[in-house]
mmCIF entry with sequence, helices, sheets and N, C-alpha, C, O atoms, coordinates in Angstrom:
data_MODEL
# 
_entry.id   MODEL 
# 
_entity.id                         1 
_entity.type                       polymer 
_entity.pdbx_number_of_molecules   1 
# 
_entity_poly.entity_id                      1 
_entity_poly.type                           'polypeptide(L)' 
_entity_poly.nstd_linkage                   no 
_entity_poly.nstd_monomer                   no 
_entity_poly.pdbx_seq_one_letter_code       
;(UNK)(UNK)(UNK)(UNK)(UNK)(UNK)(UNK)(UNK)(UNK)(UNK)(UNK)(UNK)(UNK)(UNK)(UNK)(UNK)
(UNK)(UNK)(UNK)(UNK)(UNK)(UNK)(UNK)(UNK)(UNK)(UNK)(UNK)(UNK)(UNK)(UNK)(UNK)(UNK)
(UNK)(UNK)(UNK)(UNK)(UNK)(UNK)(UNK)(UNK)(UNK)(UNK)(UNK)(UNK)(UNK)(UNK)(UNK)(UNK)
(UNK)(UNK)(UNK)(UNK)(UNK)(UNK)
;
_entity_poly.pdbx_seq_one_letter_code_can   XXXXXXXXXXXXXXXXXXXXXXXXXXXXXXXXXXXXXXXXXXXXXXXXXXXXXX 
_entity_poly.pdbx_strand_id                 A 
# 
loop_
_entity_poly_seq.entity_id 
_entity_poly_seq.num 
_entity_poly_seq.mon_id 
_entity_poly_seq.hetero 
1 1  UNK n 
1 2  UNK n 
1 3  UNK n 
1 4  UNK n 
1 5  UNK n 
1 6  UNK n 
1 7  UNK n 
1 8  UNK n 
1 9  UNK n 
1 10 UNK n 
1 11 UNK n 
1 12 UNK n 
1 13 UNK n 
1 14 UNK n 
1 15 UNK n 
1 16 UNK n 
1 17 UNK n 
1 18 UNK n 
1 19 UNK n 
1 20 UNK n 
1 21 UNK n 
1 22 UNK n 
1 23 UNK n 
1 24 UNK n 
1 25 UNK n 
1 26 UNK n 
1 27 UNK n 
1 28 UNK n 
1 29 UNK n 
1 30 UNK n 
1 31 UNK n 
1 32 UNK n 
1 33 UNK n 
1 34 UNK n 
1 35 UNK n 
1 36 UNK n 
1 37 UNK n 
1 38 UNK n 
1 39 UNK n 
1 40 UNK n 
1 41 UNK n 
1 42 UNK n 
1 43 UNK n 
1 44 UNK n 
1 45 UNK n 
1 46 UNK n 
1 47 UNK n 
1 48 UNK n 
1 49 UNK n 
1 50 UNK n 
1 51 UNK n 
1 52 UNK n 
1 53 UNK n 
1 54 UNK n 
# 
_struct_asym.id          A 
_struct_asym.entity_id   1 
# 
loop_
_struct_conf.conf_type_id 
_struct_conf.id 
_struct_conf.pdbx_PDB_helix_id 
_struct_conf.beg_label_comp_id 
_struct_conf.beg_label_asym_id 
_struct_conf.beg_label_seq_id 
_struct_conf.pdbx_beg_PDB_ins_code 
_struct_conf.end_label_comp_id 
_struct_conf.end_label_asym_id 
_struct_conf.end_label_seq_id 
_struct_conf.pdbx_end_PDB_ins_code 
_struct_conf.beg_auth_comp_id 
_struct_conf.beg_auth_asym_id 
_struct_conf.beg_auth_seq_id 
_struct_conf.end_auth_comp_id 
_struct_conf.end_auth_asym_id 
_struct_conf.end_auth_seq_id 
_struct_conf.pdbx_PDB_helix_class 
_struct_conf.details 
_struct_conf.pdbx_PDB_helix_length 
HELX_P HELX_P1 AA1 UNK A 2  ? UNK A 9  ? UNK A 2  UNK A 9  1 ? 8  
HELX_P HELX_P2 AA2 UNK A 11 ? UNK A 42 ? UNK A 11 UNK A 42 1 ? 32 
HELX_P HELX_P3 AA3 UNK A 44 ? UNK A 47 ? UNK A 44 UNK A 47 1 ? 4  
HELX_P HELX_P4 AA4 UNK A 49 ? UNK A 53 ? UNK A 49 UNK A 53 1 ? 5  
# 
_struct_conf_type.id          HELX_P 
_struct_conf_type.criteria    ? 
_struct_conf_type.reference   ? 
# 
loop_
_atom_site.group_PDB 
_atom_site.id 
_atom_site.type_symbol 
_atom_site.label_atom_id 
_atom_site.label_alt_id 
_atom_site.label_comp_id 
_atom_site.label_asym_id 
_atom_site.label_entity_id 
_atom_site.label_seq_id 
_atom_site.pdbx_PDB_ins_code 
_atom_site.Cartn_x 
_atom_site.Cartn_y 
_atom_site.Cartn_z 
_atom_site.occupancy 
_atom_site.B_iso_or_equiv 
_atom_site.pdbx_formal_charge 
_atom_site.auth_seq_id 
_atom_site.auth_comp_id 
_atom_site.auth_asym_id 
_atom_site.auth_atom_id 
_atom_site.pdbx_PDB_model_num 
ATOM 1   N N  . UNK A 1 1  ? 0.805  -1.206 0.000   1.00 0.00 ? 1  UNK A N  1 
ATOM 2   C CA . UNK A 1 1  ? 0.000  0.000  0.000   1.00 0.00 ? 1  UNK A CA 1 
ATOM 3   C C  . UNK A 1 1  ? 0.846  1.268  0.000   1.00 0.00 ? 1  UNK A C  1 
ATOM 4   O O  . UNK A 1 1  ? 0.344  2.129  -0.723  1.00 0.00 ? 1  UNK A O  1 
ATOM 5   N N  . UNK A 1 2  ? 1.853  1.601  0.526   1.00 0.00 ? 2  UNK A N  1 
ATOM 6   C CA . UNK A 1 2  ? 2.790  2.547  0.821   1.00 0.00 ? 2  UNK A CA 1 
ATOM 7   C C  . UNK A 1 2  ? 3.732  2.681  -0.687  1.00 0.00 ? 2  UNK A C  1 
ATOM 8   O O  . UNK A 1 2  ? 4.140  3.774  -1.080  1.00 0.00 ? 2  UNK A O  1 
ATOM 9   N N  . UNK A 1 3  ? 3.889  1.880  -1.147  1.00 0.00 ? 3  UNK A N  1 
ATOM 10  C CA . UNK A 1 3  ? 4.135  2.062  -2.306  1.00 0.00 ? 3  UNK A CA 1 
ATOM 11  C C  . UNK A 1 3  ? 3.425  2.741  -3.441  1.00 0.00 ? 3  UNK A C  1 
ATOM 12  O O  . UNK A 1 3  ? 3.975  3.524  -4.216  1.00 0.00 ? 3  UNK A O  1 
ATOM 13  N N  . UNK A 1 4  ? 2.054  2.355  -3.485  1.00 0.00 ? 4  UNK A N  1 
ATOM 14  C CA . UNK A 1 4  ? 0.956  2.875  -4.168  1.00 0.00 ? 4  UNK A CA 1 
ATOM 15  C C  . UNK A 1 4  ? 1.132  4.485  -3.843  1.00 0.00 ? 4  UNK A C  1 
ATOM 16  O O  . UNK A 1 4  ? 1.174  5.338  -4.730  1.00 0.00 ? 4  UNK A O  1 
ATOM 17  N N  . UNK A 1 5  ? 1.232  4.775  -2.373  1.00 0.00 ? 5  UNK A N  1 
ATOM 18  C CA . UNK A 1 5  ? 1.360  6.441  -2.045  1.00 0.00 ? 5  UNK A CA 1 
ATOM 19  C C  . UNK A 1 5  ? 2.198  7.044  -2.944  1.00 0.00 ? 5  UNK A C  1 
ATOM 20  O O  . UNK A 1 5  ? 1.829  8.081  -3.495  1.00 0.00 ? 5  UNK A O  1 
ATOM 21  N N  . UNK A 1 6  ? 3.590  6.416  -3.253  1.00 0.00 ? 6  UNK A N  1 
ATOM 22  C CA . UNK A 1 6  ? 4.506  6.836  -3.696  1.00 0.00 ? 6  UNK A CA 1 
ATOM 23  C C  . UNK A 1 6  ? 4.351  7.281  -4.746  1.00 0.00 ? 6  UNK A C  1 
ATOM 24  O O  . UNK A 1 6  ? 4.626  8.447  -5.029  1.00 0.00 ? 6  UNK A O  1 
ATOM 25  N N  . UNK A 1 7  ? 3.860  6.412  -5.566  1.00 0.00 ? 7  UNK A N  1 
ATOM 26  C CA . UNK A 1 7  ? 3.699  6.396  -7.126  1.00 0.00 ? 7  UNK A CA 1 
ATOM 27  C C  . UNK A 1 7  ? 2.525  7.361  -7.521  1.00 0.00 ? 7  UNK A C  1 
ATOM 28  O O  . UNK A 1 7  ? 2.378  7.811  -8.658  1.00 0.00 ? 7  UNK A O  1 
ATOM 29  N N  . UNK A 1 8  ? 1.697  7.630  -6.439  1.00 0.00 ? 8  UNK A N  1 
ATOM 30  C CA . UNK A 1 8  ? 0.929  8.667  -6.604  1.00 0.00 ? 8  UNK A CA 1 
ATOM 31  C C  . UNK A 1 8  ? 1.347  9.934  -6.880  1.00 0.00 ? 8  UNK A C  1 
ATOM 32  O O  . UNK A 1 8  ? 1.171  10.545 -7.934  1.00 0.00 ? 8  UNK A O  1 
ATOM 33  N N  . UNK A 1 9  ? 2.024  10.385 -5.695  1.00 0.00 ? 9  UNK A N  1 
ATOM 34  C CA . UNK A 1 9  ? 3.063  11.272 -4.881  1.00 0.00 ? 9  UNK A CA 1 
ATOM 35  C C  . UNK A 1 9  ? 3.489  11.664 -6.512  1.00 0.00 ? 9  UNK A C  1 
ATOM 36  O O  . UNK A 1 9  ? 2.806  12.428 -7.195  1.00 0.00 ? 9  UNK A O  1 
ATOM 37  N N  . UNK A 1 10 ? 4.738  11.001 -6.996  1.00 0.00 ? 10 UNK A N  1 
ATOM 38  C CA . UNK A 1 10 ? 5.745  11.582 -8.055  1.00 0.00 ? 10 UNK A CA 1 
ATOM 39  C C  . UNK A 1 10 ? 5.188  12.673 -9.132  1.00 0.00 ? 10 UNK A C  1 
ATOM 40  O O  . UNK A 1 10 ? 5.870  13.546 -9.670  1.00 0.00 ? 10 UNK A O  1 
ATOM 41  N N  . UNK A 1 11 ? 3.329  12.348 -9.392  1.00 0.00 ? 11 UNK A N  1 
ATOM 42  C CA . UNK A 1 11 ? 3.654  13.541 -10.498 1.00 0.00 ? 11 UNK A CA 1 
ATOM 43  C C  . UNK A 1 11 ? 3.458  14.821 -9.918  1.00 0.00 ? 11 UNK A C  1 
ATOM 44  O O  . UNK A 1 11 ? 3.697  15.862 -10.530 1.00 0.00 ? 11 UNK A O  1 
ATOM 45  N N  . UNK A 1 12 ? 2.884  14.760 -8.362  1.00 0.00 ? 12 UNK A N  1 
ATOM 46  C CA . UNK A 1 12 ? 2.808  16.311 -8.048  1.00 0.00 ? 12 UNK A CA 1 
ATOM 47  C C  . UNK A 1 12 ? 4.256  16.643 -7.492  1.00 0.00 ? 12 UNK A C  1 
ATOM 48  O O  . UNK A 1 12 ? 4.584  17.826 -7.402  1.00 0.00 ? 12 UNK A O  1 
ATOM 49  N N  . UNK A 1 13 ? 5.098  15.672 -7.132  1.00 0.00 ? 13 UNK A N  1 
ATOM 50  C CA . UNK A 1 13 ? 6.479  16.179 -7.048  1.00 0.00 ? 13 UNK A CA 1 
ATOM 51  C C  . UNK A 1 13 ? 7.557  16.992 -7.963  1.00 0.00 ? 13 UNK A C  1 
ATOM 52  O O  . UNK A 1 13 ? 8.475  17.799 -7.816  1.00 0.00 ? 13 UNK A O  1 
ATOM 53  N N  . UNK A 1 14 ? 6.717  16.108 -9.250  1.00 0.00 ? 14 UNK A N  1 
ATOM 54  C CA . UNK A 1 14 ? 7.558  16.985 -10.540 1.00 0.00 ? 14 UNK A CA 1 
ATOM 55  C C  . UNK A 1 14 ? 7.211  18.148 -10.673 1.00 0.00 ? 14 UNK A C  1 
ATOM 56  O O  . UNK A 1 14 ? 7.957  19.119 -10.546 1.00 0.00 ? 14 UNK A O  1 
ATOM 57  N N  . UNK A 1 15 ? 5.620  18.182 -11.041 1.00 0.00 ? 15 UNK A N  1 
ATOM 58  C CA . UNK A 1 15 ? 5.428  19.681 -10.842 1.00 0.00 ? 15 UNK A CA 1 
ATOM 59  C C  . UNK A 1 15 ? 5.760  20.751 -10.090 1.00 0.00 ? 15 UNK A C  1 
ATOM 60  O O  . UNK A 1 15 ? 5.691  21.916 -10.481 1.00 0.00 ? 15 UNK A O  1 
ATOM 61  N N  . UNK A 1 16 ? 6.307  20.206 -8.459  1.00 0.00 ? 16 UNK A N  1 
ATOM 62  C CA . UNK A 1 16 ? 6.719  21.794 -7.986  1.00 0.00 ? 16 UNK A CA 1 
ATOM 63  C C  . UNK A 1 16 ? 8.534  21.515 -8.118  1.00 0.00 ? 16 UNK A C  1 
ATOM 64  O O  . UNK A 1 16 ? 9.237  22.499 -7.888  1.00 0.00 ? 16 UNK A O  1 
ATOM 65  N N  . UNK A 1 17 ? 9.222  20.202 -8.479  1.00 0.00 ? 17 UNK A N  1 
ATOM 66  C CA . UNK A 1 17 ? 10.055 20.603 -9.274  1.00 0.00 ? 17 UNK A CA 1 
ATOM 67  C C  . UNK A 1 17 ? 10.448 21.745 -9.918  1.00 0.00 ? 17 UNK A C  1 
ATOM 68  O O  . UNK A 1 17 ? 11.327 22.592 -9.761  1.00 0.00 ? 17 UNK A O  1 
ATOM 69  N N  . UNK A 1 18 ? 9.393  21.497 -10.826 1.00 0.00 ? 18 UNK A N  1 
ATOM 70  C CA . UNK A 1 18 ? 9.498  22.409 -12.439 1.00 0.00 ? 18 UNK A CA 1 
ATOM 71  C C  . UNK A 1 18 ? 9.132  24.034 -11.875 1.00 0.00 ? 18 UNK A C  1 
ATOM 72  O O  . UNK A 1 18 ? 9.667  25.079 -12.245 1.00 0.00 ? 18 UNK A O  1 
ATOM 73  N N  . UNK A 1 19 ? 8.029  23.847 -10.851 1.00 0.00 ? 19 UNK A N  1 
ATOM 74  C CA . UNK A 1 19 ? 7.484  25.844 -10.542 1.00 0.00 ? 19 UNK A CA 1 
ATOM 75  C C  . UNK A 1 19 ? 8.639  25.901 -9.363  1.00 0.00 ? 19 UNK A C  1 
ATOM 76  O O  . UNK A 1 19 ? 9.199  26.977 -9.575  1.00 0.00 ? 19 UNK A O  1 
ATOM 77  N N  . UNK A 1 20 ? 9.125  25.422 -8.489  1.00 0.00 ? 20 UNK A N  1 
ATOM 78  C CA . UNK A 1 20 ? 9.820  26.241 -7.718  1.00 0.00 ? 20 UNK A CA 1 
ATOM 79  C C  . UNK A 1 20 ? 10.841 27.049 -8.446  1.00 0.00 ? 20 UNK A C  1 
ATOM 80  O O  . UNK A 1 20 ? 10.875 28.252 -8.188  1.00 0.00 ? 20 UNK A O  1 
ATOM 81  N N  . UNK A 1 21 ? 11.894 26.438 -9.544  1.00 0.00 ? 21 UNK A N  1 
ATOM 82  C CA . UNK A 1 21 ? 12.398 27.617 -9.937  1.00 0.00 ? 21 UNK A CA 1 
ATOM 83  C C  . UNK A 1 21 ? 11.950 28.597 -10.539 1.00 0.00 ? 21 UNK A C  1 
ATOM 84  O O  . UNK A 1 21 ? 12.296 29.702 -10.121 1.00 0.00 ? 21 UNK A O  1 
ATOM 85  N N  . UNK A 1 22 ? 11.058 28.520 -11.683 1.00 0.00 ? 22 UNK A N  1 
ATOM 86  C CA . UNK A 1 22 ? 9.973  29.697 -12.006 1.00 0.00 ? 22 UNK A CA 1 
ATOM 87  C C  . UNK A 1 22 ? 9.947  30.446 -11.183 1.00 0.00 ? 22 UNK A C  1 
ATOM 88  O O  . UNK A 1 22 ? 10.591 31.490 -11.288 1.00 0.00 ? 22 UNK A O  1 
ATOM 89  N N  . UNK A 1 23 ? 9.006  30.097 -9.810  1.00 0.00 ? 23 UNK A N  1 
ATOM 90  C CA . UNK A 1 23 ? 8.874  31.064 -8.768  1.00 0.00 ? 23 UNK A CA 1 
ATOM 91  C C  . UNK A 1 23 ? 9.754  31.995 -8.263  1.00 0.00 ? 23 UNK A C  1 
ATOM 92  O O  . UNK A 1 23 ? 9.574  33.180 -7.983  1.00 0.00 ? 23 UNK A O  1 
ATOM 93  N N  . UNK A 1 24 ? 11.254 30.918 -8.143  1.00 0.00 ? 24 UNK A N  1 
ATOM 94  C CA . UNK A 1 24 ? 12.260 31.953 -7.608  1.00 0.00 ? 24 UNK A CA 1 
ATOM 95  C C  . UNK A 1 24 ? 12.474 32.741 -8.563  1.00 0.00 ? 24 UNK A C  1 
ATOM 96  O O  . UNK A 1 24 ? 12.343 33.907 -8.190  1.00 0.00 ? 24 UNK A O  1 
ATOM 97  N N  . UNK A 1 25 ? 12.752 32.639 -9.663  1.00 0.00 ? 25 UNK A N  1 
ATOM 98  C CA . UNK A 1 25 ? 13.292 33.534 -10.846 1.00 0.00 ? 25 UNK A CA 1 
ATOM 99  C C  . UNK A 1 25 ? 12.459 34.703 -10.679 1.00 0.00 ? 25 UNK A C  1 
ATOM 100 O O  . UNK A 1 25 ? 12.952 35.772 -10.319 1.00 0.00 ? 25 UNK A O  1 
ATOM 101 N N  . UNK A 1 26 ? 11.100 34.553 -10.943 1.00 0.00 ? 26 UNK A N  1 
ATOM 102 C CA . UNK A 1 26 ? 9.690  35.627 -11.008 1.00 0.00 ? 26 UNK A CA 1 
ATOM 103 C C  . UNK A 1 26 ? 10.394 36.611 -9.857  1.00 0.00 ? 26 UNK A C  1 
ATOM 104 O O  . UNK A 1 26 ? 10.962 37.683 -10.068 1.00 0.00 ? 26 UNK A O  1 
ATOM 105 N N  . UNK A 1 27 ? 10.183 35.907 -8.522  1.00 0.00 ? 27 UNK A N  1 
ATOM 106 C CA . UNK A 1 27 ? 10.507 36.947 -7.350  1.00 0.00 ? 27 UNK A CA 1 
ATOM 107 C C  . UNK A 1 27 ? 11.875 37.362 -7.332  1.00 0.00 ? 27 UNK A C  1 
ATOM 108 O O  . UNK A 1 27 ? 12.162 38.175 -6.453  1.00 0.00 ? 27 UNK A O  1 
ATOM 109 N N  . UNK A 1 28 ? 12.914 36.933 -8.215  1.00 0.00 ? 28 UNK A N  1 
ATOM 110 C CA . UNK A 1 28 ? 14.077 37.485 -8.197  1.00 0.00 ? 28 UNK A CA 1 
ATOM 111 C C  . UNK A 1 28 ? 13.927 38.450 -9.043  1.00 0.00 ? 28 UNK A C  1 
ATOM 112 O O  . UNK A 1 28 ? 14.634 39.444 -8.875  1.00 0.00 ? 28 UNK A O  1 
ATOM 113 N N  . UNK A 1 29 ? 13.142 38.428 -9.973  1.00 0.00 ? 29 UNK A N  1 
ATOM 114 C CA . UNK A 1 29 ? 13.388 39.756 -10.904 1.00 0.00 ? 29 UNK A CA 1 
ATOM 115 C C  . UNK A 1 29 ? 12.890 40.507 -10.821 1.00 0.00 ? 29 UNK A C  1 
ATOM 116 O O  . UNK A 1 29 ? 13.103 41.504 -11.511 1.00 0.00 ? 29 UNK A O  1 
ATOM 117 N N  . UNK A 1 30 ? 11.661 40.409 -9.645  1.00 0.00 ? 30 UNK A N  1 
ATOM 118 C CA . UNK A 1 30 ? 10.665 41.464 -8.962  1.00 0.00 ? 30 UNK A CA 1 
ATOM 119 C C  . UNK A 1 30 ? 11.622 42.632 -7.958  1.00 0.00 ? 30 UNK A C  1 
ATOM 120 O O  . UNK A 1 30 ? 11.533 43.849 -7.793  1.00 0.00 ? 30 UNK A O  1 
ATOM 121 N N  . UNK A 1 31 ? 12.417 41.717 -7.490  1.00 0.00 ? 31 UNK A N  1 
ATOM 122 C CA . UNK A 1 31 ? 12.791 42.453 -6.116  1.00 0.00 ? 31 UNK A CA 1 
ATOM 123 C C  . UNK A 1 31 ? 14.320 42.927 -7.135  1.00 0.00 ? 31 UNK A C  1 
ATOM 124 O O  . UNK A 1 31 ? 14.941 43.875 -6.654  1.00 0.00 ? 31 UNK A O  1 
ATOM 125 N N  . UNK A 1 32 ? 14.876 42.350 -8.397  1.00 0.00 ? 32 UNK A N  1 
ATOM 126 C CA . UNK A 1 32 ? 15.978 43.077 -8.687  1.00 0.00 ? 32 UNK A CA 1 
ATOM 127 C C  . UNK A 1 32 ? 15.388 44.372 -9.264  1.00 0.00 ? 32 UNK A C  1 
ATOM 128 O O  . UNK A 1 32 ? 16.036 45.372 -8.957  1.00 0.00 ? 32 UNK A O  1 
ATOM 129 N N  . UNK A 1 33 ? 14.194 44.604 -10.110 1.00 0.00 ? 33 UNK A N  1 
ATOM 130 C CA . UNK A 1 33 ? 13.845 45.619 -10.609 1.00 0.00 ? 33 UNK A CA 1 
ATOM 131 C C  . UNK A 1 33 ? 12.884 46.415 -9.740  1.00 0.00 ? 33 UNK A C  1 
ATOM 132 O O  . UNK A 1 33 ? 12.250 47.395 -10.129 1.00 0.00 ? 33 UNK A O  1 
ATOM 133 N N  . UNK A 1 34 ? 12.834 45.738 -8.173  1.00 0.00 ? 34 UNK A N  1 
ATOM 134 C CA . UNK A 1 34 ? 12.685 47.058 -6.908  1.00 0.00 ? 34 UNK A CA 1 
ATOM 135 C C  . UNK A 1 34 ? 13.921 47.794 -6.866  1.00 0.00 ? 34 UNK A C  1 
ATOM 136 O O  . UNK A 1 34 ? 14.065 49.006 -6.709  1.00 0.00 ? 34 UNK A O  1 
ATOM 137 N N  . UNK A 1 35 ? 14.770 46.926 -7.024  1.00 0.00 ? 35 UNK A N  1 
ATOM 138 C CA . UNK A 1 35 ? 16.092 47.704 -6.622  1.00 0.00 ? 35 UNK A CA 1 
ATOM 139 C C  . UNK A 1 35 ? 16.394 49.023 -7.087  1.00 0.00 ? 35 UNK A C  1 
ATOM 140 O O  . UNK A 1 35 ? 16.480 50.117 -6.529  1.00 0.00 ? 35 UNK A O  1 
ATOM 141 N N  . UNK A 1 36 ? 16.589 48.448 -8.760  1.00 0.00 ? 36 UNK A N  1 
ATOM 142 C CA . UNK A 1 36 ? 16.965 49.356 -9.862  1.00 0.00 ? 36 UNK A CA 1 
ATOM 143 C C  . UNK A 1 36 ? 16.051 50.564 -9.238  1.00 0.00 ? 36 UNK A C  1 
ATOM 144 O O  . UNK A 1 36 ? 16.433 51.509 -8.547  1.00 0.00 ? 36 UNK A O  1 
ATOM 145 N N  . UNK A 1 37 ? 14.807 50.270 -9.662  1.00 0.00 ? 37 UNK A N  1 
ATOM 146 C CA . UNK A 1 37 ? 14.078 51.730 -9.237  1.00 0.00 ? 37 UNK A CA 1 
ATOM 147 C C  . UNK A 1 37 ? 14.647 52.397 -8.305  1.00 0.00 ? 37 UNK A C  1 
ATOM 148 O O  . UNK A 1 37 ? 14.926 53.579 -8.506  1.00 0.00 ? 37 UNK A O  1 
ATOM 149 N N  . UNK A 1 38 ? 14.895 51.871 -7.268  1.00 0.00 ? 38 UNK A N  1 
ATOM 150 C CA . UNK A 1 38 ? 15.196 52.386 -5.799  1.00 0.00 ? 38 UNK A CA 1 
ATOM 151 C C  . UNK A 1 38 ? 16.331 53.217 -6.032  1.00 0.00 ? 38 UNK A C  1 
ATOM 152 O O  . UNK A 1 38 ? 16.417 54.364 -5.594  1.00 0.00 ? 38 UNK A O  1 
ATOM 153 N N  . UNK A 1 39 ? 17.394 52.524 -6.866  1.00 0.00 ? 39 UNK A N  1 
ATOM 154 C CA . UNK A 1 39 ? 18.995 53.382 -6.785  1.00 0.00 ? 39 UNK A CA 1 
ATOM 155 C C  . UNK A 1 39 ? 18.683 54.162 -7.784  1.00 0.00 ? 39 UNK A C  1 
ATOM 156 O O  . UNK A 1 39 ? 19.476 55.094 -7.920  1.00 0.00 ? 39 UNK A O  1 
ATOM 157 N N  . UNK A 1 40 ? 17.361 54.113 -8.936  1.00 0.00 ? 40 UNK A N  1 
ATOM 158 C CA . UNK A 1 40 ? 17.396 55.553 -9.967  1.00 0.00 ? 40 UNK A CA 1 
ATOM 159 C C  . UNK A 1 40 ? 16.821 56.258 -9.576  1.00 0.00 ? 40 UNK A C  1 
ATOM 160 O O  . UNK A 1 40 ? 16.664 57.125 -10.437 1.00 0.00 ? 40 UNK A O  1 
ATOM 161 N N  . UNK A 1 41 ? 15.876 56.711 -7.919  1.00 0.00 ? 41 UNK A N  1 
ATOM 162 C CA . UNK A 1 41 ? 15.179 57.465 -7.300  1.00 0.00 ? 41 UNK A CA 1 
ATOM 163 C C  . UNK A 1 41 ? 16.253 58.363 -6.781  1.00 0.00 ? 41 UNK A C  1 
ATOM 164 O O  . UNK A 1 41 ? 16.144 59.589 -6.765  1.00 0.00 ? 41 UNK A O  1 
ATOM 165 N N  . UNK A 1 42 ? 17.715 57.432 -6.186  1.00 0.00 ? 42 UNK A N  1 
ATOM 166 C CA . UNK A 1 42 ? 18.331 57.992 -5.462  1.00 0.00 ? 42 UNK A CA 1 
ATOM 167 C C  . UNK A 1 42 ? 19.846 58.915 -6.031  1.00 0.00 ? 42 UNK A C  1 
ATOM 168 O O  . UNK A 1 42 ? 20.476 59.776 -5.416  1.00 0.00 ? 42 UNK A O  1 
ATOM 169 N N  . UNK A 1 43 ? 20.127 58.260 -7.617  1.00 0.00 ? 43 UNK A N  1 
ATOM 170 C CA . UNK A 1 43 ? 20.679 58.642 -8.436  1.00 0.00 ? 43 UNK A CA 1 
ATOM 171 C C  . UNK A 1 43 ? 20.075 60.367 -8.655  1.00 0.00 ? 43 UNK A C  1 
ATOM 172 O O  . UNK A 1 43 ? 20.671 61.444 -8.640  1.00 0.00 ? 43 UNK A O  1 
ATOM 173 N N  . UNK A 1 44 ? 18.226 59.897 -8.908  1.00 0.00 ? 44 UNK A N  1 
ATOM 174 C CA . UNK A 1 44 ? 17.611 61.549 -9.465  1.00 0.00 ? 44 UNK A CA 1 
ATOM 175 C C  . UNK A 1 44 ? 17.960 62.655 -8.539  1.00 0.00 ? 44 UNK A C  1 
ATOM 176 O O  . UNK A 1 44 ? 18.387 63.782 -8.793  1.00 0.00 ? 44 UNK A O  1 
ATOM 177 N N  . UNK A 1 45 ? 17.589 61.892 -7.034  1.00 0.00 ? 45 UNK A N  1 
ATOM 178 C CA . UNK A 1 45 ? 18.018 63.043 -6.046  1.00 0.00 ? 45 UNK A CA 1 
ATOM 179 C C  . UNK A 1 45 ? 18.981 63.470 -5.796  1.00 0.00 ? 45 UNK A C  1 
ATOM 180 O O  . UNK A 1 45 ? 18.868 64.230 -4.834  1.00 0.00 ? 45 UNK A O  1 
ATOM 181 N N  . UNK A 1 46 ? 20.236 63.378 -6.265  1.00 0.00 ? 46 UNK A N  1 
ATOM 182 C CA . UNK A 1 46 ? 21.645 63.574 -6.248  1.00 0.00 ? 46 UNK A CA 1 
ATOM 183 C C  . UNK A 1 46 ? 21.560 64.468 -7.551  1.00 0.00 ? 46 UNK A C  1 
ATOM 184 O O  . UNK A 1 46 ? 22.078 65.583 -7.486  1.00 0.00 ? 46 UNK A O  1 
ATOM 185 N N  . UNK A 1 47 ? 21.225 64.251 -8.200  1.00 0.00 ? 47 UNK A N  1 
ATOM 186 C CA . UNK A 1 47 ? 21.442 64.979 -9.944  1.00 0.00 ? 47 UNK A CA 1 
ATOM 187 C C  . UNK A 1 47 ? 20.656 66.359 -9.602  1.00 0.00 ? 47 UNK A C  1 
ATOM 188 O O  . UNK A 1 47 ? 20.908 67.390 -10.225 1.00 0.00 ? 47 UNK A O  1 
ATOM 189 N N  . UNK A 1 48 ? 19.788 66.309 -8.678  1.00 0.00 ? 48 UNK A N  1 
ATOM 190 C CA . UNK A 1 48 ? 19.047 67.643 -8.802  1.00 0.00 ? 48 UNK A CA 1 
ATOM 191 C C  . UNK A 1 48 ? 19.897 68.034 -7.639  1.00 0.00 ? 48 UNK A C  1 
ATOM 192 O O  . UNK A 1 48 ? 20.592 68.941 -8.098  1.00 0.00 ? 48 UNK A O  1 
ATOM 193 N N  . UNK A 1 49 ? 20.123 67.915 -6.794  1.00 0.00 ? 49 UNK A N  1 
ATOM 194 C CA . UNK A 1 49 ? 20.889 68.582 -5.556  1.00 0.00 ? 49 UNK A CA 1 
ATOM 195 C C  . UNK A 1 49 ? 22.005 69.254 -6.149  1.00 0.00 ? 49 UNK A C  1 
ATOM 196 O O  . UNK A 1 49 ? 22.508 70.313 -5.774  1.00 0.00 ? 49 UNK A O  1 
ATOM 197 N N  . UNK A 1 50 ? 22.443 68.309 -7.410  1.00 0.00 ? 50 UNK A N  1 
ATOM 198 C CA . UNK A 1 50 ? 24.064 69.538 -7.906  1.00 0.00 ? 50 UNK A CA 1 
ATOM 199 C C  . UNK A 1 50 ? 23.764 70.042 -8.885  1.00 0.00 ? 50 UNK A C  1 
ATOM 200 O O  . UNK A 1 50 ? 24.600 70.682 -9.524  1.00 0.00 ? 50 UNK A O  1 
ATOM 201 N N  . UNK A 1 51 ? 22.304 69.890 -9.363  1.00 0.00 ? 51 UNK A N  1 
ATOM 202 C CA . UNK A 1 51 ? 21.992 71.234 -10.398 1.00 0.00 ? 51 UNK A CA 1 
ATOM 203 C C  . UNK A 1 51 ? 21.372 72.062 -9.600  1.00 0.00 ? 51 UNK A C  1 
ATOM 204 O O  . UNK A 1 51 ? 22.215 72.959 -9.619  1.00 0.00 ? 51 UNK A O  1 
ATOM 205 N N  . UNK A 1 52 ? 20.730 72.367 -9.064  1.00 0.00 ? 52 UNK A N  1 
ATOM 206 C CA . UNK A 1 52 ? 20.686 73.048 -8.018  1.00 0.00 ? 52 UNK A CA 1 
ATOM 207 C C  . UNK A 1 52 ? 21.906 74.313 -7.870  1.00 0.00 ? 52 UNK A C  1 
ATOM 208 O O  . UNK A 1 52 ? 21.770 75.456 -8.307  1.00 0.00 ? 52 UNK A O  1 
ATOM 209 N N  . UNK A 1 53 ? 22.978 73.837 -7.219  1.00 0.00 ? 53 UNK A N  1 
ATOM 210 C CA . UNK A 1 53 ? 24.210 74.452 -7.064  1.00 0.00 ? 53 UNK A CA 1 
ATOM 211 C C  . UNK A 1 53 ? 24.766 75.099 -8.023  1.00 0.00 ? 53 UNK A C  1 
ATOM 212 O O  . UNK A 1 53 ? 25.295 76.190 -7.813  1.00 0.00 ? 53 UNK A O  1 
ATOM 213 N N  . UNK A 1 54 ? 24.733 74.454 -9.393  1.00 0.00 ? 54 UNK A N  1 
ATOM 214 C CA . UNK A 1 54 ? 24.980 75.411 -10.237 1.00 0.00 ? 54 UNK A CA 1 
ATOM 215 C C  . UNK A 1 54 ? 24.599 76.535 -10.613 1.00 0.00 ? 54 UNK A C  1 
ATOM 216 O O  . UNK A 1 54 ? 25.188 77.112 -11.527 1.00 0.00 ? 54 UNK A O  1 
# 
């Protein structure tokens, strides 16, 4: 009988196989292109502070 579990088991195993990296990738490129934004917010505020001065 425990065997039978098993053989059940394998195709939903493959499947989060296959989506866990998807997933990570998705949320990696979410939070790398938070980033970006974040350092070109902080880039803008620097660019106006020394035009400014001029």
């Amino acid at each position: 009988m425990s065997g039978d579990i098993i053989f059940a088991l394998l195709p939903i195993a493959g499947v989060f196989i296959y989506l866990i990296p998807i997933v990570f990738i998705v949320w990696f490129l979410i939070k790398f292109i938070r980033i970006q934004e974040r350092k070109n917010e902080i880039l803008q505020s620097i660019a106006e502070k020394m035009n400014k001065n001029d």
